[in-house]
KEKEVEX-403343 format. One record per residue: residue number from 1; residue in three letters; x, y, z of N, C-alpha, C, O in turn. Coordinates in Angstrom, 1 decimal, always signed. Example, Ala and Ser with C-alpha at 12.3 -4.5 7.8 and 13.67 -1.06 7.14 Angstrom:
2
PT,seq,type,n_x,n_y,n_z,ca_x,ca_y,ca_z,c_x,c_y,c_z,o_x,o_y,o_z
PT,1,ALA,+13.2,-5.7,+7.8,+12.3,-4.5,+7.8,+13.2,-3.3,+7.8,+14.2,-3.3,+8.5
PT,2,SER,+12.8,-2.2,+7.1,+13.7,-1.1,+7.1,+12.9,+0.0,+7.9,+13.4,+1.1,+8.0
REM end
This chain:
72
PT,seq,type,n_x,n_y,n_z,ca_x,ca_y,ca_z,c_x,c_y,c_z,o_x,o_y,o_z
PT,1,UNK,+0.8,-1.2,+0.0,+0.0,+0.0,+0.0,+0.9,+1.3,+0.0,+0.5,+2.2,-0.6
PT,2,UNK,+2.0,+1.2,+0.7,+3.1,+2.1,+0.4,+3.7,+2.5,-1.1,+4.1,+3.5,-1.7
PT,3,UNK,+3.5,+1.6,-1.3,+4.1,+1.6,-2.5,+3.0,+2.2,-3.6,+3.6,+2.9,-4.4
PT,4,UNK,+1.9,+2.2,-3.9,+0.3,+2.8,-4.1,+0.6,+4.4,-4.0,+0.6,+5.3,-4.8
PT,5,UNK,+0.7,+4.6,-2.0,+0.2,+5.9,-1.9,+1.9,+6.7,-2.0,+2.1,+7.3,-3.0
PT,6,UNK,+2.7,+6.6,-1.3,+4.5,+6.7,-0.8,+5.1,+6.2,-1.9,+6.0,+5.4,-1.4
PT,7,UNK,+5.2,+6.2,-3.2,+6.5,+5.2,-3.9,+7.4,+5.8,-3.4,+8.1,+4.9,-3.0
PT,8,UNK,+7.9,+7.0,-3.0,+9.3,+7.7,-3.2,+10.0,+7.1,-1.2,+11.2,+6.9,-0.9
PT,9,UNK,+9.0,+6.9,-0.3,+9.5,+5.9,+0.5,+10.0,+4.5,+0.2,+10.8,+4.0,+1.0
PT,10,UNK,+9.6,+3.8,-0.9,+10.2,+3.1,-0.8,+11.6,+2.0,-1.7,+11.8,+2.1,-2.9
PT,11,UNK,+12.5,+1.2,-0.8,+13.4,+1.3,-2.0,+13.7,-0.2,-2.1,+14.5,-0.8,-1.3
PT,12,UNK,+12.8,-1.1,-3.4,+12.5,-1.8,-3.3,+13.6,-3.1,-3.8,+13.4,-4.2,-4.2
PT,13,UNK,+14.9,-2.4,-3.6,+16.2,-3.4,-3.6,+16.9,-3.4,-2.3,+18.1,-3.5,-2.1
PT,14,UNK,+16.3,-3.3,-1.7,+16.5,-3.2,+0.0,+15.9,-4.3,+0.2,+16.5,-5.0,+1.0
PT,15,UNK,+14.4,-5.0,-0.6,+13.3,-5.7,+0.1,+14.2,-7.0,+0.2,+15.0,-7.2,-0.8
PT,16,UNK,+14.2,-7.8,+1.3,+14.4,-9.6,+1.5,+13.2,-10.1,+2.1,+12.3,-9.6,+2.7
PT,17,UNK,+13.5,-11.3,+1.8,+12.6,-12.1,+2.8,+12.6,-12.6,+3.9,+13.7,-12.8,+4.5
PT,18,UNK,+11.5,-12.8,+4.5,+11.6,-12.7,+5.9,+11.0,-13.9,+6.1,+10.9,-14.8,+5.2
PT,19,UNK,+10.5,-14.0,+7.1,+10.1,-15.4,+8.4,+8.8,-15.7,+7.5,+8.0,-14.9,+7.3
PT,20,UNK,+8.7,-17.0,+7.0,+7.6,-17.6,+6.4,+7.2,-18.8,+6.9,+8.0,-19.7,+7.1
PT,21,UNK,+5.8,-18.9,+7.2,+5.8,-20.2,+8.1,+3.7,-20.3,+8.1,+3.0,-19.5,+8.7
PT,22,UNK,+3.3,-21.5,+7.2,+2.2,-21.6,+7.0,+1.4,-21.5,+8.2,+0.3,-20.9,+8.4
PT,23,UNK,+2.0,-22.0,+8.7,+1.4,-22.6,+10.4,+1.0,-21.1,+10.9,-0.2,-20.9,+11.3
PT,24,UNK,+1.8,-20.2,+10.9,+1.5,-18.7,+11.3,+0.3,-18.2,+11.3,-0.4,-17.7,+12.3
PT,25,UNK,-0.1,-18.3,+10.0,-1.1,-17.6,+9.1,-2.6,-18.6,+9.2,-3.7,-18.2,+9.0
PT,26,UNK,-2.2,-20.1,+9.8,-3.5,-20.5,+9.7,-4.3,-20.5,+10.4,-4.0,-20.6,+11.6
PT,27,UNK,-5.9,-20.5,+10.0,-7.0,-19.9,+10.5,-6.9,-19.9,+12.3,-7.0,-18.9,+12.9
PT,28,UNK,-6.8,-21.0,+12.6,-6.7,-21.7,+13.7,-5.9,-20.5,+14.8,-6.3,-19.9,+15.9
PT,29,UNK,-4.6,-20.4,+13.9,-3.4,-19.9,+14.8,-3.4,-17.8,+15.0,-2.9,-17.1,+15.8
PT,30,UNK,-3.9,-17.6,+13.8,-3.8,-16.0,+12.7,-4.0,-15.2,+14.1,-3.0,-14.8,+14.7
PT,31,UNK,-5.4,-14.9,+14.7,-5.5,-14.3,+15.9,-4.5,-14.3,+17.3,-4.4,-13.4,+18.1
PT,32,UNK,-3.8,-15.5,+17.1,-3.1,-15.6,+18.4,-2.1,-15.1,+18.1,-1.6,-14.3,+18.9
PT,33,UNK,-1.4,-15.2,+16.8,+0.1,-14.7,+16.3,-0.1,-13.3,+16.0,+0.8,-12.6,+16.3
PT,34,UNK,-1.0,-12.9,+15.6,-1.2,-11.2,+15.4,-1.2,-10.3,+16.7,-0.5,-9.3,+16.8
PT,35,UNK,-2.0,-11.0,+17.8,-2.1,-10.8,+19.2,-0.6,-10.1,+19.4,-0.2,-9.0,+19.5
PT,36,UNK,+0.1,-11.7,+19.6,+1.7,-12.2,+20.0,+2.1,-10.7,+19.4,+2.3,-9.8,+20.2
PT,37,UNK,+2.3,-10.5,+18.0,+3.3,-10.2,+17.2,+2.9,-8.6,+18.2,+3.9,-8.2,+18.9
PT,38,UNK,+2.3,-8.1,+18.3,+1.8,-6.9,+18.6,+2.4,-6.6,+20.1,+2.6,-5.4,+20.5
PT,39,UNK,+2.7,-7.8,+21.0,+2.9,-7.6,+22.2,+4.7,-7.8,+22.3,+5.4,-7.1,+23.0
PT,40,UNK,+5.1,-8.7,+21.6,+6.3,-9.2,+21.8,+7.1,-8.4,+20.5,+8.3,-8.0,+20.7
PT,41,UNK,+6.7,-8.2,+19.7,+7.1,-7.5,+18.1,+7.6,-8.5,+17.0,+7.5,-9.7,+17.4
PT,42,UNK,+8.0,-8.3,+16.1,+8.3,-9.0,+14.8,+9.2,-9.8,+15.2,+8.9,-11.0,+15.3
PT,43,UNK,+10.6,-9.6,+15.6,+11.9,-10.4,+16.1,+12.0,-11.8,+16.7,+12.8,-12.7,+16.6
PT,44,UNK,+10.8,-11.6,+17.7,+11.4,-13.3,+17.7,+10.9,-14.3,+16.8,+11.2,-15.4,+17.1
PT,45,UNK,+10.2,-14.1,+15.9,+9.9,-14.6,+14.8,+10.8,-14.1,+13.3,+10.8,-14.3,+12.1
PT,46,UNK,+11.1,-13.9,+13.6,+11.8,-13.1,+12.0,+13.0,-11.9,+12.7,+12.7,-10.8,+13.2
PT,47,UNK,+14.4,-12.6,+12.6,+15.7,-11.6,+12.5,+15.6,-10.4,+12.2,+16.2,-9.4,+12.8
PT,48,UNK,+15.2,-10.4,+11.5,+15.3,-9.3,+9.8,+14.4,-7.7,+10.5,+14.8,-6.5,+10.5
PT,49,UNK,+13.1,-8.6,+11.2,+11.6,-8.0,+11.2,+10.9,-8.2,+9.8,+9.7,-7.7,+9.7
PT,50,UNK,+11.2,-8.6,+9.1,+9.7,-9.3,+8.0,+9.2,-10.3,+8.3,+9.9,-11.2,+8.6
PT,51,UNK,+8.1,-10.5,+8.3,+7.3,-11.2,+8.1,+6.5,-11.7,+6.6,+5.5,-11.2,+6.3
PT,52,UNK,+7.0,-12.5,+6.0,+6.4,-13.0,+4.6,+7.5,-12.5,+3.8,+8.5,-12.3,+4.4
PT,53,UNK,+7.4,-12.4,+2.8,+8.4,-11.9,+1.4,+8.0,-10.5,+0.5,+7.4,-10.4,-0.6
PT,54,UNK,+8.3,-9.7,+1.1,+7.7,-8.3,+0.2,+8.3,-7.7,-1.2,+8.3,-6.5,-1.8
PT,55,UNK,+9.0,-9.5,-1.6,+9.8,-9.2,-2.9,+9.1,-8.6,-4.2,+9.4,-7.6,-4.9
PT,56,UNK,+8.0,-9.6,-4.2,+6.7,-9.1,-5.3,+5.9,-8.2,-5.0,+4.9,-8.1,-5.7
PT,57,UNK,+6.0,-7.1,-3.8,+5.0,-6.0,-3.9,+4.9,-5.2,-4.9,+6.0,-4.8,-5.4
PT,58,UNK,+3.7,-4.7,-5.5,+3.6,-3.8,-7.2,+2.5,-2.6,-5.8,+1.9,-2.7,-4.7
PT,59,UNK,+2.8,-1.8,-6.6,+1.7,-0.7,-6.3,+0.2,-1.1,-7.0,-1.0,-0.8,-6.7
PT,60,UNK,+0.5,-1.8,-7.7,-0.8,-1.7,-8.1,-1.4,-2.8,-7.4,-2.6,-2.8,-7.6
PT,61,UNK,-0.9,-4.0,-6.2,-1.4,-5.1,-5.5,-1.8,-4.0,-4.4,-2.9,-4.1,-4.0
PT,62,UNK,-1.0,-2.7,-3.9,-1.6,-2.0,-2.9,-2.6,-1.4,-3.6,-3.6,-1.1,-2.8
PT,63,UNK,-2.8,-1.2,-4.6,-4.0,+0.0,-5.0,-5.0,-1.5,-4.9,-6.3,-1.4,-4.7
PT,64,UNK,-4.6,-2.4,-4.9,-6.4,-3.1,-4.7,-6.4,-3.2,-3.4,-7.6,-3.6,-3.2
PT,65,UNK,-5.6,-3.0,-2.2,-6.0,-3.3,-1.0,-6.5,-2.0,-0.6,-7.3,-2.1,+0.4
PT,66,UNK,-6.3,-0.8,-0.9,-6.7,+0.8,-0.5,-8.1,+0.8,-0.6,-8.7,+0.4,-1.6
PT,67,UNK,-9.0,+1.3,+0.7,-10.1,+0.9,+1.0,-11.1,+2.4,-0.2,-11.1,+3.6,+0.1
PT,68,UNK,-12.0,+1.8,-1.7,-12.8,+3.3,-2.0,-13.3,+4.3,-1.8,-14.3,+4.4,-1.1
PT,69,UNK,-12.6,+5.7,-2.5,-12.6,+5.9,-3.2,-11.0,+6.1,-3.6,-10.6,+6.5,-4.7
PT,70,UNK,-10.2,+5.9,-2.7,-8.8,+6.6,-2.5,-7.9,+5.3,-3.1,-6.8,+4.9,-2.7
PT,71,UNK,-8.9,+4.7,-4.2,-7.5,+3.6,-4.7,-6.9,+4.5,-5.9,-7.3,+5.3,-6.7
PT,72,UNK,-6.0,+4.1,-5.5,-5.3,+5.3,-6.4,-4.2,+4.6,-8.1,-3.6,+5.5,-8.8
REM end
């Protein structure tokens, strides 16, 4: 979405990947690790602080997540 509204923040040969782990994300678990991540922060899950791979982000994958009229 940064990349949508902010390109000039960002510098997208910087981006790596970070901590990927299905188990994270699934239904089951999603609430508890978002909870976690909020209380404890990104790091003890991911070195880096990523979470997922933000190699493939396009502005235009943010302009579909930007909530109407402000997709840009």
């Amino acid at each position: 979405m940064v990349l949508a509204i902010r390109p000039d923040l960002v510098d997208m040969s910087k981006a790596e990947e970070g901590w990927d782990n299905d188990a994270f994300y699934a239904p089951d678990n999603i609430k508890r690790n978002q909870m976690k991540g909020f209380v404890v922060g990104v790091k003890p899950y991911a070195a880096n602080g990523i979470l997922g791979d933000p190699r493939g982000a396009t502005a235009e994958a943010g302009r579909e997540l930007l909530p109407s009229p402000s997709n840009r």
